[in-house]
N, C-alpha and C positions, 0 to 999 in steps of 0.2 A: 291889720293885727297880725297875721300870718306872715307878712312882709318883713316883721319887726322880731316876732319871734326868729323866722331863720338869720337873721342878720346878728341877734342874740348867740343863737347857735353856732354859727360862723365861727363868732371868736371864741367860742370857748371849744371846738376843736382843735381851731390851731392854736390857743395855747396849750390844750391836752400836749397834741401832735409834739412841742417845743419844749414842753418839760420831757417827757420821756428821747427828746433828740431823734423825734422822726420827720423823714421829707414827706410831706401830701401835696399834691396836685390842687391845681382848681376845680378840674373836673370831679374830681374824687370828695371835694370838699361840697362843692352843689351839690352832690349824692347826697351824700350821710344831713348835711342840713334838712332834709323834706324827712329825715326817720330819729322818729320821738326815743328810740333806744341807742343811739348812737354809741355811746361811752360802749355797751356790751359788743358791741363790732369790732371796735376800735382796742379792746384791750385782749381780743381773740389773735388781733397782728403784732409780732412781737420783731418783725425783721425793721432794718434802719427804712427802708422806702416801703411806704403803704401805697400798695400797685392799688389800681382801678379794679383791675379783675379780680385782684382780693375780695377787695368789699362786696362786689356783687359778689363772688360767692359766699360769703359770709350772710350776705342779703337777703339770698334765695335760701339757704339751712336757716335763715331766722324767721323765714314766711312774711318776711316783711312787703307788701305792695308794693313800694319802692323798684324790688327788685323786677317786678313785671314788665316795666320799662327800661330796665340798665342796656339791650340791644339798641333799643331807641334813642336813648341817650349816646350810647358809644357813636354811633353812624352821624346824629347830629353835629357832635360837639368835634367830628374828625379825630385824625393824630399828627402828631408832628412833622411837619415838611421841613425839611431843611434844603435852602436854597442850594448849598454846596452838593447836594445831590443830584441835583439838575446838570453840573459844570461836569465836564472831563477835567483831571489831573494834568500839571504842568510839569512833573519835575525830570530828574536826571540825574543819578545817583553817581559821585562822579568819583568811579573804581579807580584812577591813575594815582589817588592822594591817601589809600587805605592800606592797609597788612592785607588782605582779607584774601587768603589762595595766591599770596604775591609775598610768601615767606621764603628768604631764602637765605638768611643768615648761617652758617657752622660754629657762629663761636670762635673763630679762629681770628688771628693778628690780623689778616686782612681785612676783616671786615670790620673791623675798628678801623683801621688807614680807608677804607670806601667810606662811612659814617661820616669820620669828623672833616673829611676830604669834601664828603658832597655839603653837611654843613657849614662848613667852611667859606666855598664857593660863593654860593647863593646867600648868604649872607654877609658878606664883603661884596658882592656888588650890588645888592644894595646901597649900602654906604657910599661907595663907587659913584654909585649916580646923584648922591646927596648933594643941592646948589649950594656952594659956597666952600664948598671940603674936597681938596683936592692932595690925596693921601700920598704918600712915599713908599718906596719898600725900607725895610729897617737895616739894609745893606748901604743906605747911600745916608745915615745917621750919623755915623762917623767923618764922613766928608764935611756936613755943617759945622759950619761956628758955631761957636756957646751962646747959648741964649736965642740961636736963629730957632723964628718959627716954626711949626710944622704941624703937619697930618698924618696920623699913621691910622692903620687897622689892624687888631689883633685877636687872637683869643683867648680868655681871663683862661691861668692853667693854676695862680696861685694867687689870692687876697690875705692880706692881714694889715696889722697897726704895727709900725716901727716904737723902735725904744723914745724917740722923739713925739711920739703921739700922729705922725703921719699912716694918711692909708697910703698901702702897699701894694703896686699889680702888678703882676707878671705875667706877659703878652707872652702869644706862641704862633711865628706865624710863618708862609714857606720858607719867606728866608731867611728867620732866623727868631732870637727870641729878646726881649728887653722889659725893662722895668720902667713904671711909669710910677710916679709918687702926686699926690692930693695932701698941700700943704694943709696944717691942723688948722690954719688961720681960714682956710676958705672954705665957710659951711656953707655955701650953696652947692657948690662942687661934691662937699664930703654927702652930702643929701644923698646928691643924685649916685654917687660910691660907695653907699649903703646897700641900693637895691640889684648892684651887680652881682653876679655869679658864675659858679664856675662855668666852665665852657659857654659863657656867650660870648657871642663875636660882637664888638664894639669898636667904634671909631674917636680917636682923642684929637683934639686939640689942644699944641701946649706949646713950650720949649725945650731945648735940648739943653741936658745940662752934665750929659757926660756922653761919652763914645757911644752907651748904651743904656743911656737913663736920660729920661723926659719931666717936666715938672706938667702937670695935665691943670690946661685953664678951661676945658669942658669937657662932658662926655656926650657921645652922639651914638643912638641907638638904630636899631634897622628899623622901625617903626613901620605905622600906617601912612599915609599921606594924609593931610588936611582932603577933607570931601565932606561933601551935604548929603545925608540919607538918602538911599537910593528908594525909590516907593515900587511895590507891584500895579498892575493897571487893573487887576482885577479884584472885587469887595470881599476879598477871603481870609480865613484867622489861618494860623499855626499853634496849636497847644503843646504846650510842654509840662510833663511831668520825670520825675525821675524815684530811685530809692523806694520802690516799692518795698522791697524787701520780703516776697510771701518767702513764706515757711516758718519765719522768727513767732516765737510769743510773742514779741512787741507789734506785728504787723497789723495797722490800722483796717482789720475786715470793715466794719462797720461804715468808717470816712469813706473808705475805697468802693465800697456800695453807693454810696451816695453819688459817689463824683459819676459812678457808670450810667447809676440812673439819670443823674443830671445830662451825661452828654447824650443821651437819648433823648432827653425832649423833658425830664422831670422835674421841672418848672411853670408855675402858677402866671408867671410875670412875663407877658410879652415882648416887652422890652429885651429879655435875657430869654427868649426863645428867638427874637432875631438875632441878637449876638450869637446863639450856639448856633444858630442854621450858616453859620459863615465859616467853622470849622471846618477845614478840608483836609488838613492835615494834624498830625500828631509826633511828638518827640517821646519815646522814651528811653533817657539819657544815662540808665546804666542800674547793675546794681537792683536788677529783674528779682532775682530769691536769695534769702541769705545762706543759699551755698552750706554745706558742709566743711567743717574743720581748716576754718578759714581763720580763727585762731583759736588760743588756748581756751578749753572748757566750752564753745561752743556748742558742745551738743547739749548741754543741759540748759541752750535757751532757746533752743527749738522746738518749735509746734510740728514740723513735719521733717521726721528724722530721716529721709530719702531723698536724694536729688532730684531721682525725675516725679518725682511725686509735687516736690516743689515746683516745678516747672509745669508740671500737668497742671495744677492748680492756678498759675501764672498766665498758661493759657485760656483757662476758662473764664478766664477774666478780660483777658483779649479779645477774644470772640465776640464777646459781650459789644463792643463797640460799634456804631453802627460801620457798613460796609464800604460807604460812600470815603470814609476819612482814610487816607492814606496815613501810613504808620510807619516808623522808622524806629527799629528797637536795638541800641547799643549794647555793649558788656559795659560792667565793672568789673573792681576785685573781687565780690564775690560770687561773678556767673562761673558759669564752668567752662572757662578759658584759661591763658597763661595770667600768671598776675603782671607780669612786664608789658610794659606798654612798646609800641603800640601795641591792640590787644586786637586779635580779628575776631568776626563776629561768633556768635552766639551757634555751635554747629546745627546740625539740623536733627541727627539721633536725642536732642533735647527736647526740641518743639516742633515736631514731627507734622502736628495737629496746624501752626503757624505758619509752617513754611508753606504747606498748602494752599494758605489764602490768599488772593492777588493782592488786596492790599495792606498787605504786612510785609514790611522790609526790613530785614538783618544787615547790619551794616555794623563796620568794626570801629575802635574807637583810640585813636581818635577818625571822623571821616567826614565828608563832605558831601551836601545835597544839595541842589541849583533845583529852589521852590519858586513855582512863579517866577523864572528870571530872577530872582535872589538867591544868591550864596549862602547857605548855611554849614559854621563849622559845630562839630556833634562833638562833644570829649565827657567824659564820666567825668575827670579834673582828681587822676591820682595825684599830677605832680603839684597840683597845689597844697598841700601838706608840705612841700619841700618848702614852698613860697614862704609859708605862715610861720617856720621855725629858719629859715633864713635870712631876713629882712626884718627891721623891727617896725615897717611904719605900716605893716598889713593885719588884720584879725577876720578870723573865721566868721563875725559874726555879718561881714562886709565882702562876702567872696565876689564880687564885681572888680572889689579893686586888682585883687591877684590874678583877674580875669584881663585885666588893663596892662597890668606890669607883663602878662605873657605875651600882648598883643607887642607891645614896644618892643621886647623880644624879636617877633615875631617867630617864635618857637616855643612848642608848649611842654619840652624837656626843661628840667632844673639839674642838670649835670652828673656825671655818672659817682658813685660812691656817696650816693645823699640815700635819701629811706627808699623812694622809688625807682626801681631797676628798669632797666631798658635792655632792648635785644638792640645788636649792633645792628639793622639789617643795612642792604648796599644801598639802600636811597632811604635817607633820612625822612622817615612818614610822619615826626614830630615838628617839621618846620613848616610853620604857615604859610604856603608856596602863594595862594592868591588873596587879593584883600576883602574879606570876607562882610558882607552885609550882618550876620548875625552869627553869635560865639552859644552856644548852647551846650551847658553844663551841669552836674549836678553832685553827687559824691559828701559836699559840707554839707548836708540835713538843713540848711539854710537859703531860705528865698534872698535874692538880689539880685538887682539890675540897675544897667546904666547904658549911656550912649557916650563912644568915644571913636570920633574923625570917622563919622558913617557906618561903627558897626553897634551896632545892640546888642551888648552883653546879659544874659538870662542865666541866671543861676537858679536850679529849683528847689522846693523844701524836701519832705520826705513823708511816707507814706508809715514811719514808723514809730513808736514811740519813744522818750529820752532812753537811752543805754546808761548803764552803769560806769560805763567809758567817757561817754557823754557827760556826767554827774561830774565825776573826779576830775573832767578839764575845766569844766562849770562853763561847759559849753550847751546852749539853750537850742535845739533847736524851731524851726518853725513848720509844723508838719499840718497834712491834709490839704494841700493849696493847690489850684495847678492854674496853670497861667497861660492866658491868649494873647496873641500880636496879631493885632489886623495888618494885614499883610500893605494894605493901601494906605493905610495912614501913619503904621507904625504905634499904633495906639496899647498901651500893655492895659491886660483888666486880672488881676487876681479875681481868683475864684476861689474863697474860703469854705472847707468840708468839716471840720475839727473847731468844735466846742467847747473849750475850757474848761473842766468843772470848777467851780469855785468852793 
């Protein structure tokens, strides 16, 4: 009979627990089951996660018997091990591909001629080495017959649609400059002539059809190569979240609690305490506090009207994590960096408290980390905003695929004079120098992901609620989620925090 009633009790805590949207434990749930006053305990806890230690204190001021044994209880029933705690760290932070104390831009004319010179290079040989495309200079254009085939490489300085309904490009290249035209008649072509932009370097195949105009029968991008995922040897996750946002009113405390208690161990279900015991690592992918006067009327949406106050707060939230996880925290636009991309890290008179801890790492963004022998590239993804109003075949609500169109790129600038600014510096920190196992990003308040020719593209939600910005583009986003990749199988598991109300 006893057996039956706690098994009664059972559920009608965690449905208590679930109406009012709080996390409880198993262990914490076998407690309050053996004590006949439960509800009065339970409605004493008002915070999102009902700790263990709560209730017993709540136990022992209610002179409940129960609490006599909560020491014996806690020792029996252990605490969370997590196996990644066991393992030393594999990575390697790899500074040669970052801004970060490697600024050295003036703003001056040269260093526009270094910029478009270094990307330039490296992405034309690319191309260069492409099977089957063996390019020209645009000096020896004029020597061909009409109609004779050919291969060039250029970079777009000018797109538009002629009075005839043709697309229009205008290549710029050392040795010179020419026009390529996409007959109105070939929409496969016109497709791929869509998602070009300014300054990328691309490669054509076409005809010559004047001194210095080509009729273009494909376009050939720097791309990834064909490759099969590359796997770590060892059974470990990476999490990723991003778009916290502390300081805003809208900023999910509540979800953001939950997810902390979660990656400690605040889970009833086994199953998903060995999944978290493989976390070893952490991504957060930009976009830490929402900053001060980041635009118009921001202060009147702000919960914490200080910088470092937001950041103080950012870190105590940090800390909170267990020690074992190594961490990697980007900027956005609105950390307190440059808003131009590349953006170096996050300084240290912010996170004073952070920088302190070994495993918390500042890292600029965009940047690079070699986890377990896999490459990860880290970008916040300002310049896909350019993407999303430049091309028409991309939506926000799908940021993987703008994540795809950068990788073909293989540069994750969208051209100078578009909404996102860039510092000229002498080595282009925006071009995808190696081919990276995994693209990690966040910035669109939108979860998404894909695999595309061996790399894992992760887009993460947001830890804040819809904006008013948000409303008026009737852009939805998808908030409270943070997302694992086992590192050995490649396996993604969302992790939903954020309840709906209906």
């Amino acid at each position: 009979m006893e057996t039956t009633i706690q098994s009664e009790r059972r559920k009608q805590i965690v449905e208590y627990c679930n109406n009012r949207q709080q996390i409880i434990d198993k262990k914490s749930i076998e407690l309050l089951e053996q004590e006949e006053h439960w509800q009065e305990i339970l409605e004493g806890i008002t915070e999102p996660i009902v700790a263990y230690r709560k209730i017993t204190e709540k136990l022992a001021k209610h002179g409940s018997k129960v609490a006599q044994t909560n020491e014996e209880v806690e020792i029996k029933k252990g605490s969370f091990i997590a196996h990644a705690k066991d393992v030393d760290p594999d990575f390697r932070i790899m500074e040669e591909y970052e801004v970060t104390n490697q600024s050295l831009s003036e703003g001056k004319i040269g260093d526009f001629l270094k910029y478009f010179r270094d990307k330039y290079e490296f992405l034309s040989h690319l191309l260069e080495n492409r099977t089957g495309f063996s390019p020209v200079a645009f000096t020896k254009i004029g020597r061909m017959d009409k109609y004779a085939e050919l291969d060039i490489i250029g970079m777009v300085v000018k797109k538009w649609v002629s009075k005839n309904g043709n697309t229009t490009i205008e290549l710029d290249s050392p040795e010179g400059r020419c026009i390529a035209i996409v007959s109105k008649d070939d929409f496969e072509t016109n497709r791929e002539a869509d998602k070009i932009l300014l300054d990328d370097v691309i490669g054509l195949k076409g005809k010559k059809f004047a001194d210095e105009v080509i009729i273009i029968k494909s376009i050939i991008r720097p791309d990834l190569p064909q490759r099969p995922p590359k796997k770590a040897e060892r059974d470990l996750s990476v999490m990723l979240i991003s778009d916290t946002h502390v300081g805003s009113k809208l900023f999910m405390e509540k979800e953001f609690n939950k997810f902390i208690s979660w990656i400690n161990g605040g889970t009833y279900s086994e199953k998903e305490k060995e999944r978290l015991g493989k976390i070893k690592y952490l991504v957060i992918a930009g976009d830490n506090v929402d900053g001060i006067g980041v635009y118009p009327g921001q202060i009147d949406e702000l919960e914490i009207k200080d910088l470092y106050e937001q950041y103080n707060k950012f870190s105590e939230f940090v800390k909170k994590i267990p020690e074992h996880i190594e961490i990697f925290i980007c900027p956005g636009q609105h950390d307190a960096v440059r808003r131009a991309d590349p953006q170096p890290a996050i300084a240290r008179e912010y996170v004073k408290d952070l920088y302190d801890l070994s495993n918390v790492h500042f890292v600029g963004s965009p940047s690079w980390v070699e986890i377990e022998g896999l490459k990860a590239m880290i970008y916040h993804g300002a310049s896909h905003h350019d993407m999303y109003m430049a091309t028409k075949h991309l939506d926000a609500k799908q940021p993987e695929l703008a994540m795809i169109e950068l990788l073909k790129k293989r540069d994750l600038s969208t051209g100078f004079g578009l909404n996102q600014p860039y510092v000229p510096e002498k080595i282009d920190y925006m071009l995808i120098r190696e081919e990276p196992d995994f693209y990690f990003a966040g910035d669109m308040h939108h979860k998404g992901y894909a695999n595309y020719r061996g790399c894992t593209c992760v887009n993460a939600g947001t830890w804040q609620e819809r904006t008013d910005f948000q409303v008026k583009e009737g852009h939805i986003p998808t908030p409270g989620i943070a997302i694992d990749i086992n590192l050995k199988t490649r396996k993604i598991t969302e992790n939903n925090f954020y309840q709906k109300e209906v």
